[in-house]
VEXFIBA-822392 format. One record per residue (C-alpha): residue in three letters; chain; x, y, z. Coordinates in steps of 0.001 Angstrom, whole numbers, m for minus. Layout:
BEGIN
code / unit / x / y / z
ala / A / X / Y / Z
...
END
This chain:
BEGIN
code / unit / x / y / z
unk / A / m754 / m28887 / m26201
unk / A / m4640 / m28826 / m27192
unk / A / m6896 / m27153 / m24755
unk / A / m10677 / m27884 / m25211
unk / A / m13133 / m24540 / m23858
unk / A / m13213 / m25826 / m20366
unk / A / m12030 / m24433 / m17174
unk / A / m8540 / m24480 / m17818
unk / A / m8882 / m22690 / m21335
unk / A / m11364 / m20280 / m19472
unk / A / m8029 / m19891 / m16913
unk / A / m5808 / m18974 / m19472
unk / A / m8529 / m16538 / m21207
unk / A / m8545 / m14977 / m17834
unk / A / m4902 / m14806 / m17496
unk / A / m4775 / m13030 / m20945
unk / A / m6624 / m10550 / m20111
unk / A / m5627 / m9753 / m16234
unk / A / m2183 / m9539 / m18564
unk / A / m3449 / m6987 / m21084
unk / A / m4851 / m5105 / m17810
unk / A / m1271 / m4931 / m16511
unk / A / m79 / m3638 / m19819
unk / A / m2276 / m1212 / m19559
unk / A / m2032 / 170 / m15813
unk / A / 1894 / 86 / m16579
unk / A / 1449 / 2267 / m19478
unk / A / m1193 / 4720 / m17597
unk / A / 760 / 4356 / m14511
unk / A / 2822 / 7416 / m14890
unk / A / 455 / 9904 / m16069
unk / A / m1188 / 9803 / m12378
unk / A / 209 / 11433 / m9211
unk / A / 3030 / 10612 / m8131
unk / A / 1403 / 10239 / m4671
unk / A / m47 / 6765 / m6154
unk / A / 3009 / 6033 / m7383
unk / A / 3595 / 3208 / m4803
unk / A / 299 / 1784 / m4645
unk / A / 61 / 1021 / m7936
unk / A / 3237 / m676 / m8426
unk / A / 2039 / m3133 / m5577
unk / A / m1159 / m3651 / m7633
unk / A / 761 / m3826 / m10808
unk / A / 2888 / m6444 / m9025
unk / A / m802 / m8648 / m8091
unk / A / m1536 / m8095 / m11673
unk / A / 1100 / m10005 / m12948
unk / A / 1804 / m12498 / m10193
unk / A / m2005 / m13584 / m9987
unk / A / m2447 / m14776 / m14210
unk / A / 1112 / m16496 / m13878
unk / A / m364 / m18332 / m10623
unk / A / m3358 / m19390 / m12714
unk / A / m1781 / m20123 / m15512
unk / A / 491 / m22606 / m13789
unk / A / m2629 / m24263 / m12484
unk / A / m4054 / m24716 / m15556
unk / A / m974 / m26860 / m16848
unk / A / m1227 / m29146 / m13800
unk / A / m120 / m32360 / m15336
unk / A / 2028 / m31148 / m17984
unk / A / 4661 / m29375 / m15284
unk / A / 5946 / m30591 / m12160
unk / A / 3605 / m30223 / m8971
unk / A / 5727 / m28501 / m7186
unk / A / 5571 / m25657 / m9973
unk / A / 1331 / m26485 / m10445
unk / A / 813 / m26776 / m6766
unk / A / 2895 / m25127 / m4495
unk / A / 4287 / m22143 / m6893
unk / A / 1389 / m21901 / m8178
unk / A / m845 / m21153 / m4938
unk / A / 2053 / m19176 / m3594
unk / A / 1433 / m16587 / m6173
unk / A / m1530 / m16004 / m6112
unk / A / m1631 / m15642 / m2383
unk / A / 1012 / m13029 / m3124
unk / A / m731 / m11443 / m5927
unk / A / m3852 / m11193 / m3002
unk / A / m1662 / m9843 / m529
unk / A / 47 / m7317 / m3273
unk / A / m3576 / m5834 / m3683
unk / A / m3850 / m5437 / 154
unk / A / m1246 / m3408 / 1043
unk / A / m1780 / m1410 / m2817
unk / A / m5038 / m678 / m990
unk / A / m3811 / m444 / 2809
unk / A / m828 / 2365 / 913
unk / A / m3702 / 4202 / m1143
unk / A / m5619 / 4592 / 1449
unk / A / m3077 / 5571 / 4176
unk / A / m3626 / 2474 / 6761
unk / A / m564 / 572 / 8146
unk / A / 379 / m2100 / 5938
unk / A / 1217 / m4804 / 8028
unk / A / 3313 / m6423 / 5745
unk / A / 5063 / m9098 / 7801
unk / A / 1141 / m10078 / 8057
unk / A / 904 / m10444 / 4135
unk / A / 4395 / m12312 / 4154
unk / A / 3045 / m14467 / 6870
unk / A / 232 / m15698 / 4714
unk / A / 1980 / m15839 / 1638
unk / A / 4128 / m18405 / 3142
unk / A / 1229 / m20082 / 4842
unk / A / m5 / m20852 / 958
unk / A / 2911 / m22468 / 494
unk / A / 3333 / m24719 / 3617
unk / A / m490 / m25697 / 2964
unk / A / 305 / m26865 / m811
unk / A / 2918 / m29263 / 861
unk / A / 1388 / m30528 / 3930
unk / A / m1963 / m31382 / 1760
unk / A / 166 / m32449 / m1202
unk / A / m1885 / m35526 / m1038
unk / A / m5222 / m34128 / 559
unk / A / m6660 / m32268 / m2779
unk / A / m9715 / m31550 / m260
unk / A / m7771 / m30170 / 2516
unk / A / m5691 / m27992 / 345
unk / A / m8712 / m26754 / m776
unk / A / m10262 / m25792 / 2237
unk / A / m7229 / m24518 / 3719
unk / A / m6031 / m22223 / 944
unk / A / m9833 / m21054 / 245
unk / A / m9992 / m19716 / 3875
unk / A / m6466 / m17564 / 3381
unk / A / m7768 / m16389 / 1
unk / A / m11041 / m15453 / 2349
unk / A / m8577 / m13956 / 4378
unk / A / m6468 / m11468 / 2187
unk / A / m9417 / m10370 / 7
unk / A / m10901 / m9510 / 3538
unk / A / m8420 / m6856 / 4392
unk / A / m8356 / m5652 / 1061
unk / A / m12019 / m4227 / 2054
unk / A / m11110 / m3406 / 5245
unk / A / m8208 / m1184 / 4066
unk / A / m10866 / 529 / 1961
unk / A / m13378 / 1472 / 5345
unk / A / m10605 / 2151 / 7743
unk / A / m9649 / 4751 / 5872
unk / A / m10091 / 8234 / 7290
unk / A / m10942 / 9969 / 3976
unk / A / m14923 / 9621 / 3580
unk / A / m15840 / 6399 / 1423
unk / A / m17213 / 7485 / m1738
unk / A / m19669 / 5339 / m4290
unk / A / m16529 / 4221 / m5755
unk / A / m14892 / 2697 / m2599
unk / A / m17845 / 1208 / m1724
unk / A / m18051 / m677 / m5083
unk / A / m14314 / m1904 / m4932
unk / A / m14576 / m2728 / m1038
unk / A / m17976 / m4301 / m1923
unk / A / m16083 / m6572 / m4862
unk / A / m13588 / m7774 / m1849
unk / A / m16077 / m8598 / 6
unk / A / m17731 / m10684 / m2572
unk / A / m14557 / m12087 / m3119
unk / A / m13902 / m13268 / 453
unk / A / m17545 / m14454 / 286
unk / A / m17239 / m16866 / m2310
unk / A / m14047 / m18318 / m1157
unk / A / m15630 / m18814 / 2173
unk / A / m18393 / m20784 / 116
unk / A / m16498 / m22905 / m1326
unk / A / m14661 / m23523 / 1939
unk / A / m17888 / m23969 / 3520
unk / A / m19525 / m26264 / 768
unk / A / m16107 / m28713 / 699
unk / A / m16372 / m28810 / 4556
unk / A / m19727 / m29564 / 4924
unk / A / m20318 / m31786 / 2097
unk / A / m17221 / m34214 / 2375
unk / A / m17293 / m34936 / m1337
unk / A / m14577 / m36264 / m2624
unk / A / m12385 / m34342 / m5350
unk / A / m11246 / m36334 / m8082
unk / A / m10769 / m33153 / m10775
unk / A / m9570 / m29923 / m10008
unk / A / m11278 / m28836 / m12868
unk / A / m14403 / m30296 / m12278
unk / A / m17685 / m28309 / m13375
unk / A / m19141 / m28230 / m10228
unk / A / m20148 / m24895 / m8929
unk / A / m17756 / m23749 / m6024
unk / A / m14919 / m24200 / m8594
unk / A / m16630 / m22129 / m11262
unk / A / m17071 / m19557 / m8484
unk / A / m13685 / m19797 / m7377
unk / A / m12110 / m19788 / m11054
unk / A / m14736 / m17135 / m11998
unk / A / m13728 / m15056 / m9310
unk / A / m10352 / m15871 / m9946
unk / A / m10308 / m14299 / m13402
unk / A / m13195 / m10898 / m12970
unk / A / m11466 / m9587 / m9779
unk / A / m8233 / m8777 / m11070
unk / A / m10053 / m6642 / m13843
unk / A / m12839 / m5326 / m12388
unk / A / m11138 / m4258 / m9185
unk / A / m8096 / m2718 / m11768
unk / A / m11000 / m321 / m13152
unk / A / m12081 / 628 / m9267
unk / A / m8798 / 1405 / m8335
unk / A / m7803 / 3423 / m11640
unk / A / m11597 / 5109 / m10622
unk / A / m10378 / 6167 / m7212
unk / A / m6981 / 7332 / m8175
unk / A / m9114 / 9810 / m10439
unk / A / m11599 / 10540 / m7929
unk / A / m8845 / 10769 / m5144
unk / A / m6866 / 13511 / m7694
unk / A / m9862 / 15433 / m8364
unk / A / m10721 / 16133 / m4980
unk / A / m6343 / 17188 / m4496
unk / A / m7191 / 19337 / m6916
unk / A / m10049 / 21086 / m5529
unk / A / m8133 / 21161 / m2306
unk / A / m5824 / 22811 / m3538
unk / A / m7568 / 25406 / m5438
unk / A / m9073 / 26692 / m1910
unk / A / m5949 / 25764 / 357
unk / A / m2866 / 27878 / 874
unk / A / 199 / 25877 / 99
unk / A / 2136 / 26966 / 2796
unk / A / m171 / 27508 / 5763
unk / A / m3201 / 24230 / 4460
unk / A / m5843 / 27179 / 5733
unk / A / m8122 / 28160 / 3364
unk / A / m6985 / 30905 / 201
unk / A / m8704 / 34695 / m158
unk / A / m10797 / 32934 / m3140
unk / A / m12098 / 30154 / m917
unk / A / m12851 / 32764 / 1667
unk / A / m14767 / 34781 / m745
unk / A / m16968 / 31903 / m1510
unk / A / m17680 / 30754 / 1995
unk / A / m18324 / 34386 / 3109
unk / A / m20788 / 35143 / 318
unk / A / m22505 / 31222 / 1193
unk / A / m22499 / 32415 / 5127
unk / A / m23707 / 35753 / 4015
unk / A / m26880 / 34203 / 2551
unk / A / m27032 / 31813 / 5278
unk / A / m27044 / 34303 / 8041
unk / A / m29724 / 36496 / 6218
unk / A / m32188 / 33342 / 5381
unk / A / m32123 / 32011 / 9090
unk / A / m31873 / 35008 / 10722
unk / A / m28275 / 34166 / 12974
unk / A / m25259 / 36259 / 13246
unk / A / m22297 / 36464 / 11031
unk / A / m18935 / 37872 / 13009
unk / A / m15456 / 38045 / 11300
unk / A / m11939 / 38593 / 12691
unk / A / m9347 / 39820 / 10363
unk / A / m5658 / 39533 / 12150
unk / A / m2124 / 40806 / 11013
unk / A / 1309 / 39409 / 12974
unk / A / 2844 / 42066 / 14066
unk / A / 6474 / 43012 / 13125
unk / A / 6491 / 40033 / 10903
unk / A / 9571 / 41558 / 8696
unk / A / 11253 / 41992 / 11305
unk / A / 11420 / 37783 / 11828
unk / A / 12005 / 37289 / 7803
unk / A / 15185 / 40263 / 8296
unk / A / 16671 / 39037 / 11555
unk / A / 15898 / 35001 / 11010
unk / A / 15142 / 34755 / 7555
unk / A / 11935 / 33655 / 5075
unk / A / 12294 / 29894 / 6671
unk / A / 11635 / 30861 / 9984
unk / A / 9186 / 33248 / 8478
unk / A / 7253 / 30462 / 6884
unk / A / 7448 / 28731 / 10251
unk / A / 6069 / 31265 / 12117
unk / A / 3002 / 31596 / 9476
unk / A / 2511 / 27569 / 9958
unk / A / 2550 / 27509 / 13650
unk / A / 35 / 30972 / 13556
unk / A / m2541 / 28769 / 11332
unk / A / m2215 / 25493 / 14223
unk / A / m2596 / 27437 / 17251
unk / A / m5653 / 29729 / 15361
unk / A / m7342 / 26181 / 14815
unk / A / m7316 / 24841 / 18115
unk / A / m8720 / 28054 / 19156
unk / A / m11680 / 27649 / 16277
unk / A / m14783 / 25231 / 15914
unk / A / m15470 / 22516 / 13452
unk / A / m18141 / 25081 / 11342
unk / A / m15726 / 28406 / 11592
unk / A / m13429 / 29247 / 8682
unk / A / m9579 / 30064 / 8856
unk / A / m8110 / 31764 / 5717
unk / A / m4557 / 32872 / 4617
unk / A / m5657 / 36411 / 3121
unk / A / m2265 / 36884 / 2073
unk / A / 1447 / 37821 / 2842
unk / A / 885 / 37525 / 7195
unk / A / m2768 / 38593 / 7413
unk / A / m5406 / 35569 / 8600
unk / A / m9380 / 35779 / 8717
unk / A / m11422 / 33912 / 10810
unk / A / m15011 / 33542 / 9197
unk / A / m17422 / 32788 / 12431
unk / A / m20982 / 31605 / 11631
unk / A / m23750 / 31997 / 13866
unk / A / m21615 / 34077 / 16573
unk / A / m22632 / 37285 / 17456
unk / A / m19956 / 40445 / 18184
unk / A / m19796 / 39657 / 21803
unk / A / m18650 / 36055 / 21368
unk / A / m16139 / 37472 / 18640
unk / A / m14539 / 39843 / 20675
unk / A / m14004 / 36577 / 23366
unk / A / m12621 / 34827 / 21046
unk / A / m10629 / 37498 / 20067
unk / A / m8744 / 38409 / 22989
unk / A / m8314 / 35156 / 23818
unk / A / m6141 / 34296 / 20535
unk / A / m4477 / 37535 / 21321
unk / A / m3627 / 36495 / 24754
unk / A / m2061 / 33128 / 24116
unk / A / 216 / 34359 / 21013
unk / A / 1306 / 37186 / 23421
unk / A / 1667 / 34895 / 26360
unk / A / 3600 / 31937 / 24939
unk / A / 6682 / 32909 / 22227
unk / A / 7050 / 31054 / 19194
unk / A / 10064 / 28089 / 18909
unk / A / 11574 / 29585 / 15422
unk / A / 14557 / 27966 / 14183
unk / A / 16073 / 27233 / 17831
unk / A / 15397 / 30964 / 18989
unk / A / 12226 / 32115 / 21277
unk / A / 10157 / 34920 / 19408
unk / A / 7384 / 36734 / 21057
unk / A / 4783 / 37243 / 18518
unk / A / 2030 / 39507 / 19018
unk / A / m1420 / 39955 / 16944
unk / A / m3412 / 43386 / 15752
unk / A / m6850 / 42281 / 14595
unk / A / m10372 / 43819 / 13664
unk / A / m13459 / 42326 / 14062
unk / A / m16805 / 43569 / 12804
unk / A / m20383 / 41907 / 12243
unk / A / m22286 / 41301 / 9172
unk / A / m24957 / 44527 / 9128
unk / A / m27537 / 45079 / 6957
unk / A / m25870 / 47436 / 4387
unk / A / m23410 / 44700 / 3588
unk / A / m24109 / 43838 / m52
unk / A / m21085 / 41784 / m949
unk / A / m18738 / 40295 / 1663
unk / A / m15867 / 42107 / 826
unk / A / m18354 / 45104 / 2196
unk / A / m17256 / 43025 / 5708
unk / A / m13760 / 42776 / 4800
unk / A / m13307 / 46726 / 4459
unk / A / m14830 / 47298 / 7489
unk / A / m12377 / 44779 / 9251
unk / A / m9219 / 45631 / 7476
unk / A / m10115 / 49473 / 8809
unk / A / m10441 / 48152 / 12360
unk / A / m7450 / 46218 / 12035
unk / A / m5722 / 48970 / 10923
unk / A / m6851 / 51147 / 14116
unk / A / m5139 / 48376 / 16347
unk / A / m1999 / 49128 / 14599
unk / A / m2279 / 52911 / 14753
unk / A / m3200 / 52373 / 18701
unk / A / 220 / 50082 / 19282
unk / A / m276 / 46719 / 17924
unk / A / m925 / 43694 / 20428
unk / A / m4650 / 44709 / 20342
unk / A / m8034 / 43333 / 18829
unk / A / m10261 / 46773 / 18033
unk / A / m14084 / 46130 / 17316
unk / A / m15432 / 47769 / 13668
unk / A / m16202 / 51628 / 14860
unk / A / m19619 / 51095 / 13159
unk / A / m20518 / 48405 / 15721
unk / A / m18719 / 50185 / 18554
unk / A / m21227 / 53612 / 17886
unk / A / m24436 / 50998 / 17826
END
């Protein structure tokens, strides 16, 4: 078969290349986190279904129309609803698959009711294409994660999308032309071809983009996060307490830190064991949180010891804070592998002073209060002795 450079030999270019695009993410594909795993094998999937959908356009007239029409629309509706829940996985919204299903099939029922309405076919599968490349953009801004430059280009791309198959629903709706020529260079079908053939490939290079932004930032994460516990590591501390340090100083405002040790916690790793152990650590970090605002810092300093990093709060309103932590771990036992443990806190808490060059100046200071509240019987938050004697 000869194929002149129109519109369908423009389709199969297209094809070609969303097909060398799939080649690629498939080879790529396992060198990312397994966390993306899943979301791009869906878009791998809409890679592959979306050129074979075009493709079988493109040889309308030289295969039957049930392959050229219905298949045909049918897969690329699935290849648009692959990229939506690719998107909806990646970025942690429900997937409401059934939904994509729903419309897939809808593609289908609309190539055989208009089997002999080119027009209304057109309409009617332009509006579900409008439709699917519409949540693909939502899936990108319901997303909980802040939208970076990157999201916003590939939700933007969507949304052109979705715009351009609304215009050409739009344009066949208002202007009543009839369509002879499916191929016809007229421009809502070089926008809808055009689209067609860019999206796949562009919005392949966005997603790749975000897996590598999303990775970096897991990376950072967890460079400053205990594994365990998710609160924040000694070297993360150290940065934020030398940045508060400076902050304090510049605007003049307070600077109060609590360091805390559980008390007796060998005692739960030799009587329950290291998993109840780790449990107990986990639940310490969640009910320290809720106890915490959205601008204080919680730290795993190591082994069962916590520090609470409390900008712009002055000794007073550290010591409150304080005892009130103290009270509720002493107040309400822990639920460690089936059995009750009371578990009881020794902290020391101290204020950032003038003398303080580096923060760990803060931390001694601290650790030798804490280590009062042990001497004087655990279950106790003791205030720096340098503070207490101002």
């Amino acid at each position: 078969m000869s194929l002149d450079f129109d519109i369908r030999s423009a389709i199969m270019v297209g094809a070609l290349l969303n097909t060398l695009i799939a080649i690629m993410l498939l080879i790529v594909r396992k060198t990312l986190p397994a966390n993306f795993q899943n979301s791009l094998s869906w878009w791998w999937f809409g890679l592959l279904l979306q050129p074979a959908g075009f493709v079988l356009i493109a040889l309308r007239g030289h295969v039957p129309n049930f392959v050229s029409v219905v298949l045909a629309n049918m897969m690329i509706a699935a290849a648009l609803a692959c990229f939506a829940i690719a998107m909806r996985m990646f970025t942690g919204v429900r997937q409401r698959r059934a939904y994509a299903l729903i419309l897939v099939l809808l593609a289908g029922f609309f190539a055989i009711f208009y089997s002999n309405d080119l027009l209304s076919r057109i309409i009617s599968l332009s509006l579900l294409h409008t439709l699917l490349l519409a949540f693909c953009a939502r899936a990108i801004y319901r997303q909980e994660l802040k939208i970076t430059r990157v999201s916003h280009v590939l939700a933007g791309l969507f949304v052109i999308g979705a715009l351009s198959m609304a215009s050409r629903a739009g344009y066949h709706i208002v202007s009543h032309d009839p369509i002879v020529d499916i191929f016809s260079m007229r421009w809502p079908t070089i926008l809808s071809y055009g689209m067609g053939g860019l999206l796949p490939i562009v919005g392949t290079i966005g997603f790749l983009l975000m897996c590598t932004e999303r990775s970096q930032k897991d990376l950072e994460r967890m460079a400053s996060e205990d594994p365990l516990t998710g609160a924040y590591n000694r070297r993360a501390l150290a940065e934020f307490g030398m940045r508060e340090m400076a902050r304090a100083r510049r605007h003049g405002i307070p600077l109060s830190v609590i360091l805390i040790d559980i008390d007796y916690f060998k005692k739960i790793n030799d009587e329950l064991g290291h998993a109840a152990g780790d449990l107990a650590l986990i639940e310490t970090v969640r009910r320290l949180q809720k106890n915490l605002r959205s601008e204080d810092y919680l730290g795993r300093m190591g082994g069962e010891e916590f520090l609470v990093l409390l900008p712009d709060t002055d000794i007073q309103q550290a010591q409150v804070l304080a005892q009130r932590i103290r009270e509720e771990f002493a107040s309400h036992p822990m639920l460690l592998l089936e059995q009750h443990r009371s578990i009881t806190l020794s902290g020391g808490i101290t204020l950032l002073s003038a003398s303080d060059h580096i923060f760990d100046d803060m931390l001694r200071r601290a650790d030798d209060a804490m280590y009062t509240a042990k001497v004087l019987g655990r279950n106790r938050m003791q205030l720096d002795k340098t503070i207490a004697t101002m």
